[in-house]
Gaussian input, Z-matrix of N, CA and C with variables (Angstrom, degrees):
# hf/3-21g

backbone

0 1
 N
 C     1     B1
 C     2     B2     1     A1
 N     3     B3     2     A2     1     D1
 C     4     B4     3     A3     2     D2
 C     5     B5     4     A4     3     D3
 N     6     B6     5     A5     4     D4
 C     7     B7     6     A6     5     D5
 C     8     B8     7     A7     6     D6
 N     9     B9     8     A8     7     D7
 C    10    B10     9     A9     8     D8
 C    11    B11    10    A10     9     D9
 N    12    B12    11    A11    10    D10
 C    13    B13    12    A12    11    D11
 C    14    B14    13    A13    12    D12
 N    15    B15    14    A14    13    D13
 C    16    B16    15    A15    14    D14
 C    17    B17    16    A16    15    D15
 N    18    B18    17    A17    16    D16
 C    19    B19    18    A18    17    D17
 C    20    B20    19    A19    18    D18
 N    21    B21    20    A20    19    D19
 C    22    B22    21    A21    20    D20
 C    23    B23    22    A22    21    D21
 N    24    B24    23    A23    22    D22
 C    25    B25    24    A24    23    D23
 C    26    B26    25    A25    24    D24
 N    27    B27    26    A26    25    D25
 C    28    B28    27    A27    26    D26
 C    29    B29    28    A28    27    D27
 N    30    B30    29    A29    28    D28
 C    31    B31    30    A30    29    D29
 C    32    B32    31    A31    30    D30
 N    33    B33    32    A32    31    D31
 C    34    B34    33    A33    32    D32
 C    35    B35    34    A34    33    D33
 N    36    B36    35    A35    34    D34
 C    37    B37    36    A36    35    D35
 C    38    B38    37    A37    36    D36
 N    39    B39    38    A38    37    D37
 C    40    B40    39    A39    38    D38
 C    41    B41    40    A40    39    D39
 N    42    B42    41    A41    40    D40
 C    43    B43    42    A42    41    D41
 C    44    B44    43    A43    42    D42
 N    45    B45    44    A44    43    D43
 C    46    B46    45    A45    44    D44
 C    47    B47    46    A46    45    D45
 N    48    B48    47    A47    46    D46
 C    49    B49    48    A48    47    D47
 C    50    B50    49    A49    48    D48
 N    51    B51    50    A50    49    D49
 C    52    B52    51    A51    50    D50
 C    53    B53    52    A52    51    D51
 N    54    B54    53    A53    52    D52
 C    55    B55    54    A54    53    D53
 C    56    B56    55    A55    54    D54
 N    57    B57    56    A56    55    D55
 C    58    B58    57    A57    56    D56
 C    59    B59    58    A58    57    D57
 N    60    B60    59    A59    58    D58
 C    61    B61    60    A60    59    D59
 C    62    B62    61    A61    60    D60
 N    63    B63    62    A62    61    D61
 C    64    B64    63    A63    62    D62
 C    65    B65    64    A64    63    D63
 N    66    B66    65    A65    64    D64
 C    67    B67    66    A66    65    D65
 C    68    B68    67    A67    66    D66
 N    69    B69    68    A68    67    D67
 C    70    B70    69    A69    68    D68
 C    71    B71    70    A70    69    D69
 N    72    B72    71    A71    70    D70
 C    73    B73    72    A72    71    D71
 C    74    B74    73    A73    72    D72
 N    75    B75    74    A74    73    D73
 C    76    B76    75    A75    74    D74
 C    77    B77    76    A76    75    D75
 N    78    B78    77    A77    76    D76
 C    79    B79    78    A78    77    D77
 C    80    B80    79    A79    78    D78
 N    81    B81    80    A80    79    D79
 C    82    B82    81    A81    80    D80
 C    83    B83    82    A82    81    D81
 N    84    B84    83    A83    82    D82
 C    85    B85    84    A84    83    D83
 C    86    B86    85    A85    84    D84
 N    87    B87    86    A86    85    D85
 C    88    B88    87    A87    86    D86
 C    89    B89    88    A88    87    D87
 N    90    B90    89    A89    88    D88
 C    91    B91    90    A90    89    D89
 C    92    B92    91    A91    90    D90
 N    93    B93    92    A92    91    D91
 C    94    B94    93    A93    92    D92
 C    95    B95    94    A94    93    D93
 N    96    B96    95    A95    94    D94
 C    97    B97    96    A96    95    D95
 C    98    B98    97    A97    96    D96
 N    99    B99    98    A98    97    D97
 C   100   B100    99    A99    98    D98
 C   101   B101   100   A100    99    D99
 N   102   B102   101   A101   100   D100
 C   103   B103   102   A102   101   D101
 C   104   B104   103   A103   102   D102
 N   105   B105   104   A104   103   D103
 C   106   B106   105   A105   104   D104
 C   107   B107   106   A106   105   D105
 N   108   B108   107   A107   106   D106
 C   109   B109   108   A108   107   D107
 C   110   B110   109   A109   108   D108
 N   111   B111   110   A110   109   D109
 C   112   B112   111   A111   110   D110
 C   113   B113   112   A112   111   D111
 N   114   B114   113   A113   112   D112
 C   115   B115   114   A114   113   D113
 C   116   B116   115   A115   114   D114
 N   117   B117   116   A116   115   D115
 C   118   B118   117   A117   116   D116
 C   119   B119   118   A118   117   D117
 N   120   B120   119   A119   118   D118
 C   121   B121   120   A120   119   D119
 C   122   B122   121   A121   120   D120
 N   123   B123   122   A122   121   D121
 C   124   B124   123   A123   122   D122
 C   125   B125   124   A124   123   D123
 N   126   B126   125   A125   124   D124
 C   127   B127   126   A126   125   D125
 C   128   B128   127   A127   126   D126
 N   129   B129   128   A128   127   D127
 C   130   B130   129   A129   128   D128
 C   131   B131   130   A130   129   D129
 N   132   B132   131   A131   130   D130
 C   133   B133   132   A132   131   D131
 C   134   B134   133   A133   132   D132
 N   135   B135   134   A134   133   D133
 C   136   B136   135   A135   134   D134
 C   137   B137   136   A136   135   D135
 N   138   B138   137   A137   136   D136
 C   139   B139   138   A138   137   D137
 C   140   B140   139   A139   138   D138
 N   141   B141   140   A140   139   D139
 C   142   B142   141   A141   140   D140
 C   143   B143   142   A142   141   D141
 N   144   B144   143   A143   142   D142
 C   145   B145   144   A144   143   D143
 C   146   B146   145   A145   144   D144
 N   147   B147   146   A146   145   D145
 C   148   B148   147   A147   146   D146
 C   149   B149   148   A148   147   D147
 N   150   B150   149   A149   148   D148
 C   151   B151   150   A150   149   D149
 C   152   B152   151   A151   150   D150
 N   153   B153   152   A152   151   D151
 C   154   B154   153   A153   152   D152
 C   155   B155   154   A154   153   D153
 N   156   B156   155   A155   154   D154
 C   157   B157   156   A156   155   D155
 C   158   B158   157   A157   156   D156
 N   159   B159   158   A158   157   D157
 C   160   B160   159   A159   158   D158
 C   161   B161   160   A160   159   D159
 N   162   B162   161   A161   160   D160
 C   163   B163   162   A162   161   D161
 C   164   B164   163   A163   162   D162
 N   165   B165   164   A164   163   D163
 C   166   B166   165   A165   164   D164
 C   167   B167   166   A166   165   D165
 N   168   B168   167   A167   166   D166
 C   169   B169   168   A168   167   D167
 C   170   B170   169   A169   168   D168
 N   171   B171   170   A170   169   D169
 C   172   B172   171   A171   170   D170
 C   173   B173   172   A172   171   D171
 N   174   B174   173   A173   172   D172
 C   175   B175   174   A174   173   D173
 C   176   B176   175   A175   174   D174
 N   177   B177   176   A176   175   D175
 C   178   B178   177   A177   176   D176
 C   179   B179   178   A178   177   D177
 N   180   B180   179   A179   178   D178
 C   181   B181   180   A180   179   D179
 C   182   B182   181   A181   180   D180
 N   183   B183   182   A182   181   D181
 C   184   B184   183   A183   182   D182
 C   185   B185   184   A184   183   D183
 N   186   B186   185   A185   184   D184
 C   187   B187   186   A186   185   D185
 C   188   B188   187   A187   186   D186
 N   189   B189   188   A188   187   D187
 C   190   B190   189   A189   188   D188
 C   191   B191   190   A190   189   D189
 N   192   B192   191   A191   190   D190
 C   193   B193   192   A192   191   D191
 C   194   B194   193   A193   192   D192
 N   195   B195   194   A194   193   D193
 C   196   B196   195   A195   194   D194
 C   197   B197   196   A196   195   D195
 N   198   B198   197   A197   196   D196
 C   199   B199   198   A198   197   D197
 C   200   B200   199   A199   198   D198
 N   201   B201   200   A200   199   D199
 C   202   B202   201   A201   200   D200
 C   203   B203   202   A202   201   D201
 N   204   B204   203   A203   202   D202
 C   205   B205   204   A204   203   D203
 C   206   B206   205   A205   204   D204
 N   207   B207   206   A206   205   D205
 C   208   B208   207   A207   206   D206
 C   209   B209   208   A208   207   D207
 N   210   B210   209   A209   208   D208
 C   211   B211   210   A210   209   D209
 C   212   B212   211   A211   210   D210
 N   213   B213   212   A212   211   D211
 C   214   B214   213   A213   212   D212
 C   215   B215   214   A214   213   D213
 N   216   B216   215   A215   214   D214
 C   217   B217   216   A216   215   D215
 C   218   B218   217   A217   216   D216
 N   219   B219   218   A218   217   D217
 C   220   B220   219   A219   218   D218
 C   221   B221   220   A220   219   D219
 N   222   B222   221   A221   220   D220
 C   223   B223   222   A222   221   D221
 C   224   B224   223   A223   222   D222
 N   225   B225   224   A224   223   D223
 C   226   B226   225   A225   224   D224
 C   227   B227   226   A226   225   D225
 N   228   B228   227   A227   226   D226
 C   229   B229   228   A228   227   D227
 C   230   B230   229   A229   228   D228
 N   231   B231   230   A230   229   D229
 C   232   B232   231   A231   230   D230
 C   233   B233   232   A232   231   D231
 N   234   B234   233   A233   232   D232
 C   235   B235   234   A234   233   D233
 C   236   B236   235   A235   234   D234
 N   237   B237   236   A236   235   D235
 C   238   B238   237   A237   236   D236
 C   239   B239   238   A238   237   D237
 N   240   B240   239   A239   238   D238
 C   241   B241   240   A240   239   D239
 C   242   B242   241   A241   240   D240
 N   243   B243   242   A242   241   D241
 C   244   B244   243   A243   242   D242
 C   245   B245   244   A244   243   D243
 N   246   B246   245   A245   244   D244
 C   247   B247   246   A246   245   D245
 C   248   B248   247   A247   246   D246
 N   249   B249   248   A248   247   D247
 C   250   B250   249   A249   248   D248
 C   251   B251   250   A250   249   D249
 N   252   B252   251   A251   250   D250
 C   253   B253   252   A252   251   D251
 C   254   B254   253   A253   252   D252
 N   255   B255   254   A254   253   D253
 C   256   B256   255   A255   254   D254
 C   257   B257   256   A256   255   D255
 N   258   B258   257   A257   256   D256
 C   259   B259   258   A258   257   D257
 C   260   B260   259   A259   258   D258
 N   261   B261   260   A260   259   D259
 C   262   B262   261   A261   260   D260
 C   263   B263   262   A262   261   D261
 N   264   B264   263   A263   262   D262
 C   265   B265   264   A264   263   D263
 C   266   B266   265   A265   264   D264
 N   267   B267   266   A266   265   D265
 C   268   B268   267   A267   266   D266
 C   269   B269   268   A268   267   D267
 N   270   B270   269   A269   268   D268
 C   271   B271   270   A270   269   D269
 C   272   B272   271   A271   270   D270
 N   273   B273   272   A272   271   D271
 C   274   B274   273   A273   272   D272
 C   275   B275   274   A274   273   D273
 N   276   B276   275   A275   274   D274
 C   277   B277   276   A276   275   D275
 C   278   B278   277   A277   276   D276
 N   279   B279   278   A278   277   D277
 C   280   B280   279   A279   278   D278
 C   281   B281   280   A280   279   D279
 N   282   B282   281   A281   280   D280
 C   283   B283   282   A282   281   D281
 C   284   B284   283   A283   282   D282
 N   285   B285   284   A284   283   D283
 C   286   B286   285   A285   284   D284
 C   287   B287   286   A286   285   D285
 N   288   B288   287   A287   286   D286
 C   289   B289   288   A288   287   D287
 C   290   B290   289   A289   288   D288
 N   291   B291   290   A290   289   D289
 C   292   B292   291   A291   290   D290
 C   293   B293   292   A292   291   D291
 N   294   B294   293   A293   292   D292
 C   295   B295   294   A294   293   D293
 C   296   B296   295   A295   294   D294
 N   297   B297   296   A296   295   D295
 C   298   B298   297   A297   296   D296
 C   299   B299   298   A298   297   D297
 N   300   B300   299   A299   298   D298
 C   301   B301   300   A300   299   D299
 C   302   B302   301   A301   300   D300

   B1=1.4531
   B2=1.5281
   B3=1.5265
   B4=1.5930
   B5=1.5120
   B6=1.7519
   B7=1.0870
   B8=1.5656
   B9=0.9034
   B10=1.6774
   B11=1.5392
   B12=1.4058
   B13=1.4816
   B14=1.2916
   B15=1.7760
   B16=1.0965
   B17=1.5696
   B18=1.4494
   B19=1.2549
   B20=1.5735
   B21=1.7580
   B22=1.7319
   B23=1.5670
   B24=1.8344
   B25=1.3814
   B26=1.8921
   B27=1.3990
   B28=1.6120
   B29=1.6055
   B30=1.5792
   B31=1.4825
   B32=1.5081
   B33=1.1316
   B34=1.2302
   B35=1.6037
   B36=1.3985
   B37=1.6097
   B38=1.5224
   B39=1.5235
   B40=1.2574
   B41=1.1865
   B42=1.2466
   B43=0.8746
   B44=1.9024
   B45=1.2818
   B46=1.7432
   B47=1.3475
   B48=1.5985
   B49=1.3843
   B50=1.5339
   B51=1.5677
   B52=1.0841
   B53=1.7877
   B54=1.4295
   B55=1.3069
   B56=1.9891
   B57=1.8061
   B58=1.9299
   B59=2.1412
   B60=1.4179
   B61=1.1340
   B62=1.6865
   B63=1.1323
   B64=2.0771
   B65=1.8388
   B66=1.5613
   B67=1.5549
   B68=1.5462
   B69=1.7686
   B70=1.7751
   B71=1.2323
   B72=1.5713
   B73=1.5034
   B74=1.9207
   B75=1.2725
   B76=1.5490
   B77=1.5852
   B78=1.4460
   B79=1.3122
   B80=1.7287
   B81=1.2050
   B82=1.8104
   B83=1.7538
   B84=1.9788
   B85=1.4030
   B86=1.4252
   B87=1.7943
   B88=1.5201
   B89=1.2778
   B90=1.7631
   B91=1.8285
   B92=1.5065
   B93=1.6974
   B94=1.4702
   B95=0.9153
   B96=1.4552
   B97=1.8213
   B98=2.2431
   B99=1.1697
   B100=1.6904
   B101=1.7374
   B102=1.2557
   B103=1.5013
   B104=1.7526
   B105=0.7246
   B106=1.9808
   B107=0.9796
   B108=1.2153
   B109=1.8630
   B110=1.8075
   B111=1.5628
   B112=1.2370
   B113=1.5611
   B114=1.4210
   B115=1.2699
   B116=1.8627
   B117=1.3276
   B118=1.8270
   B119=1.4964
   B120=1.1784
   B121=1.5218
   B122=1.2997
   B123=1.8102
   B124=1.5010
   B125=1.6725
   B126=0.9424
   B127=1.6318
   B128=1.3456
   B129=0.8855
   B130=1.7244
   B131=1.8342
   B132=1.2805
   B133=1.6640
   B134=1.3377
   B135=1.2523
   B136=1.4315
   B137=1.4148
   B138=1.6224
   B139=1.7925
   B140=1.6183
   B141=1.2765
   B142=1.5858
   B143=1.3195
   B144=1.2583
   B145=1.5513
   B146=1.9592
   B147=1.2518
   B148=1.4404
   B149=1.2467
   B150=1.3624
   B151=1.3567
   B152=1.8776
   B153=1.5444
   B154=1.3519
   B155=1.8569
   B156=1.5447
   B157=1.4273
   B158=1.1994
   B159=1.5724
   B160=1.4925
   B161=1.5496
   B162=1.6240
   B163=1.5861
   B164=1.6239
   B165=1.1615
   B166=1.4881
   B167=1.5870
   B168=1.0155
   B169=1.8493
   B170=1.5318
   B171=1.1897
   B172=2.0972
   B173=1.6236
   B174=1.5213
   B175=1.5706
   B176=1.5606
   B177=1.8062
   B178=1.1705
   B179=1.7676
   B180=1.3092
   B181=1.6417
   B182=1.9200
   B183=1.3621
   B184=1.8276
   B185=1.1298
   B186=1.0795
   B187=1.9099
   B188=1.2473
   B189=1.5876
   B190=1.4140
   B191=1.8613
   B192=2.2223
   B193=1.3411
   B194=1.5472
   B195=1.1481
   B196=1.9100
   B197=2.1580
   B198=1.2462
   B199=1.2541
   B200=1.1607
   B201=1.6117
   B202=1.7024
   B203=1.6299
   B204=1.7605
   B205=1.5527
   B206=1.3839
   B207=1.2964
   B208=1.3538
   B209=1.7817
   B210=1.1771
   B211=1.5322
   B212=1.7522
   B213=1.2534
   B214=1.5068
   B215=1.9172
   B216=1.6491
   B217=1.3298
   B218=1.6833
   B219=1.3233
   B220=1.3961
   B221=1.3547
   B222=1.3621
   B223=1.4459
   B224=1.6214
   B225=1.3420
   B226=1.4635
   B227=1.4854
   B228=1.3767
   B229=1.6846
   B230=1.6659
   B231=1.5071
   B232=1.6994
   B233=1.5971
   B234=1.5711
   B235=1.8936
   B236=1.8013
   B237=1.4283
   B238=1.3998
   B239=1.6257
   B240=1.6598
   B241=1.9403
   B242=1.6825
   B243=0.8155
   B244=1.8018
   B245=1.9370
   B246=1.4558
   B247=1.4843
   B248=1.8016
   B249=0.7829
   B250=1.7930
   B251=1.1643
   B252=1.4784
   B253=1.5442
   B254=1.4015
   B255=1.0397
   B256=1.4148
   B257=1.2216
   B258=1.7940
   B259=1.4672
   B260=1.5161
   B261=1.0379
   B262=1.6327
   B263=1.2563
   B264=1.2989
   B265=1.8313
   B266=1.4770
   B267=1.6066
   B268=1.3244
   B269=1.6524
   B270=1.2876
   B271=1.5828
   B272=1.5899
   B273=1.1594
   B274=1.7218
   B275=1.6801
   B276=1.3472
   B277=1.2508
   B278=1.8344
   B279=1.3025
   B280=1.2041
   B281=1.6284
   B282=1.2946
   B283=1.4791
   B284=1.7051
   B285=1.4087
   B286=1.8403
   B287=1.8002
   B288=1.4698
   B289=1.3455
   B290=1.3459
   B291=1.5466
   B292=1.3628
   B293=1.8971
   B294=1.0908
   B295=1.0777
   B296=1.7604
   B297=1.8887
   B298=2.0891
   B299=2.5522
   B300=1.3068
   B301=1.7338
   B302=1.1732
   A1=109.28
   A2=118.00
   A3=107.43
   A4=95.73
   A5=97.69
   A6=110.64
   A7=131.71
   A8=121.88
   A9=126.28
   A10=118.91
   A11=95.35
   A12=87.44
   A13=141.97
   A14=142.85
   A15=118.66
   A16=100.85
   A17=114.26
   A18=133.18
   A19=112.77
   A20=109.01
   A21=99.51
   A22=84.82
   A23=106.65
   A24=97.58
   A25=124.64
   A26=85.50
   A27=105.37
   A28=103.93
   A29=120.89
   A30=126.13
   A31=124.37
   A32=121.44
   A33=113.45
   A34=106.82
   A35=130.39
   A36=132.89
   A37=101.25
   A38=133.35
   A39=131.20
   A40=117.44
   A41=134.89
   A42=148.62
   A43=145.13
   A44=95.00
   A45=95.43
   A46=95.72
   A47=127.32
   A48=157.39
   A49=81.45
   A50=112.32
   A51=118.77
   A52=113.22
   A53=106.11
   A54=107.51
   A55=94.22
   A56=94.47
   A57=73.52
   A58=84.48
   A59=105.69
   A60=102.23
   A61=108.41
   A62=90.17
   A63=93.80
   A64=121.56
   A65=94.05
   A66=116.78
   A67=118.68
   A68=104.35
   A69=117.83
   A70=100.16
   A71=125.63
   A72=128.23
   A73=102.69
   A74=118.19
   A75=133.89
   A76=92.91
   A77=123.36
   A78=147.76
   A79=113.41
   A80=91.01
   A81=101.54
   A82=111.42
   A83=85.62
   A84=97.10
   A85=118.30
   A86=121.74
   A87=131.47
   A88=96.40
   A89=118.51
   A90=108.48
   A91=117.37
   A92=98.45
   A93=112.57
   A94=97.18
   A95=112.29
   A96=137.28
   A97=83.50
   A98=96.11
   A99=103.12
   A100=105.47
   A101=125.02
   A102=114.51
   A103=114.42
   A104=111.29
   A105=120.55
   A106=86.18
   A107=128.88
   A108=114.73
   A109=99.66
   A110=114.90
   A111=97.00
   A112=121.33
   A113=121.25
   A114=140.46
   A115=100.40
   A116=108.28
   A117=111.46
   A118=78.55
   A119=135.05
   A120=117.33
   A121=124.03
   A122=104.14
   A123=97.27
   A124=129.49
   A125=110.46
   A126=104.39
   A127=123.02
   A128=130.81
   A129=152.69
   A130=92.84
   A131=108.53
   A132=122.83
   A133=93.76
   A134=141.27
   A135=145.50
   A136=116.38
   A137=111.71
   A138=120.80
   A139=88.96
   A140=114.62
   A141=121.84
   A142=108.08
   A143=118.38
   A144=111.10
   A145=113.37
   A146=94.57
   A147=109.70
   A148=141.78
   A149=89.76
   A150=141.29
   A151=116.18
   A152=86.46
   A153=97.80
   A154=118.78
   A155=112.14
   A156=115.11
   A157=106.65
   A158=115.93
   A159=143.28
   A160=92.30
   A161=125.85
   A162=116.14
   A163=109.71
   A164=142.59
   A165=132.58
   A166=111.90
   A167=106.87
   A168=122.11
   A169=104.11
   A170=118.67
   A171=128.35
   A172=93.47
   A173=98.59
   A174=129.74
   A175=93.50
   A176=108.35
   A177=119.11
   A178=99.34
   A179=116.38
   A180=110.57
   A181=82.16
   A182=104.97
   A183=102.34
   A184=110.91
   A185=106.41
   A186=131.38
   A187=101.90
   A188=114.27
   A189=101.71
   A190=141.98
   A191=95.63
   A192=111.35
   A193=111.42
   A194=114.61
   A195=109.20
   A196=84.96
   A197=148.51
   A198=127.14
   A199=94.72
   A200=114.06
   A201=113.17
   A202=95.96
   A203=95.62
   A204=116.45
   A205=105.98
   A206=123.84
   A207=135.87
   A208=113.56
   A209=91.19
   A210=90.74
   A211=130.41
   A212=119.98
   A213=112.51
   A214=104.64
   A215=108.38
   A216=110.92
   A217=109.65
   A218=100.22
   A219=82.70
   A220=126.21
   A221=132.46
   A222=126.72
   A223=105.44
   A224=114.16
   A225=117.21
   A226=94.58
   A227=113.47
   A228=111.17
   A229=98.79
   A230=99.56
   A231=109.07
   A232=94.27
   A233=95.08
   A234=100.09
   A235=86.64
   A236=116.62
   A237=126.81
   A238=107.93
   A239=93.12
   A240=93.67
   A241=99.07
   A242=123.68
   A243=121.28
   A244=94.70
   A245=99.80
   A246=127.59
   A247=97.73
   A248=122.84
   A249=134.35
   A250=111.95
   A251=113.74
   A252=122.94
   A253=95.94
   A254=129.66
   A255=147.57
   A256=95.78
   A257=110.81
   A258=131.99
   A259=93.81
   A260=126.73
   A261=131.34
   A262=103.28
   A263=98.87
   A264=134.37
   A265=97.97
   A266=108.72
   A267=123.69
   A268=110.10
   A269=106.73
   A270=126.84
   A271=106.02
   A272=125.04
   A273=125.76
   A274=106.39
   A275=102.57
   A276=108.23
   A277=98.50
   A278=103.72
   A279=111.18
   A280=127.01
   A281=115.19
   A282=139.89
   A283=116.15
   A284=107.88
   A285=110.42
   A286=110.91
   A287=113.62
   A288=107.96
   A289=135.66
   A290=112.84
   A291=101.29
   A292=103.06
   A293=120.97
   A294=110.17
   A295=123.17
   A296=98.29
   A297=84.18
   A298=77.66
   A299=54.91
   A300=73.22
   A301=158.98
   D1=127.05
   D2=174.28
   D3=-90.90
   D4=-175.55
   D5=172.75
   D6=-68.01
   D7=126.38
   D8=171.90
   D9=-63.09
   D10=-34.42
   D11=169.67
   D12=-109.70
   D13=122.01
   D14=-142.57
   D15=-139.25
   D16=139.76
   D17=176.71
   D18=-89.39
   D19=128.25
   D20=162.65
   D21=-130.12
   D22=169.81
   D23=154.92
   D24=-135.00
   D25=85.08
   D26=-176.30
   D27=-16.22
   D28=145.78
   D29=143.57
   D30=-141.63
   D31=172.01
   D32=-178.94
   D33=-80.59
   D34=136.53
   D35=169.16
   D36=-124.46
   D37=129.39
   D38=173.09
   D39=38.63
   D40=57.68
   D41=-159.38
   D42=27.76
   D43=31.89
   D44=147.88
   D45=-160.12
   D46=-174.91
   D47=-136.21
   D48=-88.18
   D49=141.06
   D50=130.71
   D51=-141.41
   D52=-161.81
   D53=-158.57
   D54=-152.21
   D55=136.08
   D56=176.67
   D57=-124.38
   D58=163.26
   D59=178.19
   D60=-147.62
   D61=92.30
   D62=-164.45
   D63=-57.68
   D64=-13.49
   D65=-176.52
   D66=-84.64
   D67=-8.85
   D68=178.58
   D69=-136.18
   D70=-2.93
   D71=159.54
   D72=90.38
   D73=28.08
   D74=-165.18
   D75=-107.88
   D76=124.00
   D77=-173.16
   D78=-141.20
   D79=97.23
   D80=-179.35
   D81=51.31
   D82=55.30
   D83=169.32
   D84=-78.71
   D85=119.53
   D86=177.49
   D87=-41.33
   D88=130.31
   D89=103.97
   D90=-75.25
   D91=153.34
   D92=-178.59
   D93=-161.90
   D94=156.66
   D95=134.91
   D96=99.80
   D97=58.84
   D98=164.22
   D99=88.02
   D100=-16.19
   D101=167.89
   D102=-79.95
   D103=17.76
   D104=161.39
   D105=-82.40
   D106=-64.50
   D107=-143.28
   D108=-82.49
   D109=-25.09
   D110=171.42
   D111=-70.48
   D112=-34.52
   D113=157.53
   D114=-24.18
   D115=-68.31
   D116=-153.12
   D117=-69.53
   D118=-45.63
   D119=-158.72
   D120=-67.15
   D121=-45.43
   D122=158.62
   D123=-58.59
   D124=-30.11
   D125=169.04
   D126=-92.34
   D127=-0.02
   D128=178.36
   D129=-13.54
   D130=-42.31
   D131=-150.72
   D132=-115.01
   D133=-0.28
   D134=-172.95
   D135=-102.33
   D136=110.48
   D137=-161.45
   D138=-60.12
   D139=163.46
   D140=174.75
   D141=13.10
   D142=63.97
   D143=167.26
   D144=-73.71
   D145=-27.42
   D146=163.54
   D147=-13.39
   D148=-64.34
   D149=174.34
   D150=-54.57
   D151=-32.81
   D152=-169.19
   D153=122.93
   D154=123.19
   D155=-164.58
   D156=-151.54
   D157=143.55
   D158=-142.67
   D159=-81.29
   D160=91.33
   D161=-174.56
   D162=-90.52
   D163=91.65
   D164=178.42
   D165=-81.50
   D166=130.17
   D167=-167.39
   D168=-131.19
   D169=154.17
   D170=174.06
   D171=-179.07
   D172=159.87
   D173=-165.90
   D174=-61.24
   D175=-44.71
   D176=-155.83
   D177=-92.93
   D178=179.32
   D179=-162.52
   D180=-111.59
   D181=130.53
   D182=171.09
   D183=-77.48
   D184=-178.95
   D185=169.62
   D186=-72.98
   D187=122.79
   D188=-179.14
   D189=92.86
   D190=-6.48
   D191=-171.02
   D192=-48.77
   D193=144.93
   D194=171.24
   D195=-95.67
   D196=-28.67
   D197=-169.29
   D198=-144.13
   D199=144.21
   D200=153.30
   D201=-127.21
   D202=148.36
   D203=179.61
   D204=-104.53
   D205=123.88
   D206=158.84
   D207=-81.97
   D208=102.42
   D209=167.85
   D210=-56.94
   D211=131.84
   D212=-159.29
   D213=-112.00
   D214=-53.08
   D215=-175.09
   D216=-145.62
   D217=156.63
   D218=157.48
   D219=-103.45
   D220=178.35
   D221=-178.76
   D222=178.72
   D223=96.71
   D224=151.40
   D225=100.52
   D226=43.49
   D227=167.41
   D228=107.97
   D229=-38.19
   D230=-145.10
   D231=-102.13
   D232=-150.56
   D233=-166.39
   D234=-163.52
   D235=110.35
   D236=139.57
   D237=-35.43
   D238=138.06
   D239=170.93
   D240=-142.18
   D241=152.77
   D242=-178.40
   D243=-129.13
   D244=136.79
   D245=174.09
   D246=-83.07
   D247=124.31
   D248=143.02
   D249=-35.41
   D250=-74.78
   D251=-153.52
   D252=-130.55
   D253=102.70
   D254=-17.76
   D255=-68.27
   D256=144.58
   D257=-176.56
   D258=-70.78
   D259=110.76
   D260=155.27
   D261=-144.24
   D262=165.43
   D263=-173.06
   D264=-132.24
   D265=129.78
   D266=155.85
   D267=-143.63
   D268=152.63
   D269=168.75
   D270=-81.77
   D271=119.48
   D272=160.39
   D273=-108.73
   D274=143.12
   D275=-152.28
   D276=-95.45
   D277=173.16
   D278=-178.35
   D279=-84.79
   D280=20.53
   D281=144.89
   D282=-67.88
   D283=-30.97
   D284=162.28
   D285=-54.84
   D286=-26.73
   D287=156.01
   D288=-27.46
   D289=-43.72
   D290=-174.06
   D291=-103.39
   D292=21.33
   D293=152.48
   D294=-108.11
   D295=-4.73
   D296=-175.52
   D297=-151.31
   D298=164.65
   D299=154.47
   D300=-61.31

């Protein structure tokens, strides 16, 4: 069984979010296609999040989540997910592969 729960720590590079993950071989992996803006919102309140910030993510919702994503479609490898609170839509790409199923 791996772990369910998984740490990245997003930063901004040339201007939007990326993410490196040396353990799935991912080096200034994009967000795109509307997960920036979910990105700035969750940190809205976060000093130099910029800089780089501690993102914890799992299939399952934790104790304590600040967002859960409902997955909606797939499209282009990847899977649309929409936020509730705040209503947003983002595409996550099909590099989330090597962390779920």
């Amino acid at each position: 069984m791996t772990n369910a729960i998984r740490v990245i720590t997003p930063y901004l590079h040339s201007g939007t979010w990326v993410f490196d993950d040396p353990e799935v071989e991912l080096v200034r992996e994009l967000f795109i296609e509307g997960v920036p803006a979910m990105i700035d919102d969750l940190v809205s309140n976060v000093p130099d999040a910029r800089e780089g910030f501690r993102l914890t993510f799992s299939e399952i919702p934790l104790p304590g989540h600040q967002r859960e994503l409902a997955r909606q479609h797939e499209e282009s490898g990847g899977y649309w997910y929409r936020s509730l609170e705040p209503e947003l839509e983002g595409w996550l790409f099909p590099a989330l592969f090597k962390y779920f199923d």
